[in-house]
Every structure is written in structure tokens, then in C-alpha cells.
N, C-alpha and C positions, 0 to 999 in steps of 0.2 A: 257826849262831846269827844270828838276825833282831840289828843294832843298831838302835834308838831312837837318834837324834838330838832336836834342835832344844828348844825351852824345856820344862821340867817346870813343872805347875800342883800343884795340889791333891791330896793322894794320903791313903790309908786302906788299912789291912792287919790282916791277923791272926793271929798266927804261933802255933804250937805245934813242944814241943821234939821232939816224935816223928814230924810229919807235914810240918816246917817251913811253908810259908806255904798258911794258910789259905784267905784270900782278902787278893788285893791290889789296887788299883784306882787307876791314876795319869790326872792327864789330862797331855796336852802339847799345845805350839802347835807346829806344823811348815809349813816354806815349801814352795810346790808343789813343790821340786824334791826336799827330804828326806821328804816325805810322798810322792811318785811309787817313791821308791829303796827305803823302807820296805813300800811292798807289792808290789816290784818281790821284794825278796829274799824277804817273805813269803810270796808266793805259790809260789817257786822251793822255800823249806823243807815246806810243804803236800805239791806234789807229790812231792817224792822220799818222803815217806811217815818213817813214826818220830816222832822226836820232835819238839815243834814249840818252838823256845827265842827267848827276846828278851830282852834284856839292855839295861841303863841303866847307865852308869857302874859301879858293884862290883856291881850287882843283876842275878840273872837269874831268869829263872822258864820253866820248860818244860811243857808235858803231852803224851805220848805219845798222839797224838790218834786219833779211832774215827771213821769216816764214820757219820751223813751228818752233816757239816759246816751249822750252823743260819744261817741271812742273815738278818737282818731292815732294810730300808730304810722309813725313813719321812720325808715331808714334812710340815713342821710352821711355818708361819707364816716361811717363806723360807728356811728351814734344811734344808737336808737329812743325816739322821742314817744311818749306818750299823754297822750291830754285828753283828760274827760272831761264833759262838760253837762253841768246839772244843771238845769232848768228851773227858776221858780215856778210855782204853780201859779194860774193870774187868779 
């Protein structure tokens, strides 16, 4: 299990009692060295394969994920954005 660190921002979710979380969406601030460690271990739970979990203080949320693994980077007026996106498997 991936841990999050460093500050939490703004979050939104959607739960149901049968499927549990719908959809959830946190943002956080993290210092280069908890943002290095956080895709240091994410990338490590990626490759062994199964399930892919991250956890917040009581909150975790996983999906057993299906290659291919989707990237998008993009630069945007000095920002540079990145978002992966992991697939459950059906």
C-alpha cells in the first residue's frame, strides 16, 4: 500500500453502499522529498502487478489494475501537469 503524505487540499467523492467509492478526487501539496518517496513506492506497487492501493490517514482506495497504463503530460503556461491513469481490470 502506496502512503500519501504531506498537506491535503480540496477533495470530492462519491460513495455508494454496494460498490463503495465511486469516484474520489483529493488534491495534496507534497515536498520534493514526499512526492519523490510517493512515486518511488508507486511505481514499486505498479510493477509487482495486482492491486494498486493508496491510503490517507483511515482512507484507502485501490484498483486492481489492467495494462496499458494511460500517461498524459502536459505543459501549460509554466506548469507542468501530469496524470496517470490505471484501469481496473473487468
Amino acid at each position: 500500500m502506496v502512503k500519501l503524505s504531506g498537506e491535503p487540499g480540496k477533495s470530492s467523492m462519491k460513495f455508494s453502499a454496494e460498490k463503495g467509492f465511486d469516484q474520489f478526487k483529493q488534491k495534496f501539496s507534497l515536498t520534493s522529498s514526499e512526492a519523490a518517496a510517493f512515486l518511488r513506492a508507486l511505481a514499486e506497487e505498479i510493477e509487482a502487478g495486482g492491486a494498486v492501493s493508496i491510503a490517507y490517514g483511515e482512507v484507502s482506495i485501490s484498483v486492481n489494475a489492467a495494462p496499458p497504463i494511460e500517461l498524459e503530460v502536459e505543459l501549460e503556461e509554466g506548469e507542468l501537469e501530469i496524470e496517470m491513469k490505471l484501469k481496473a481490470r473487468a
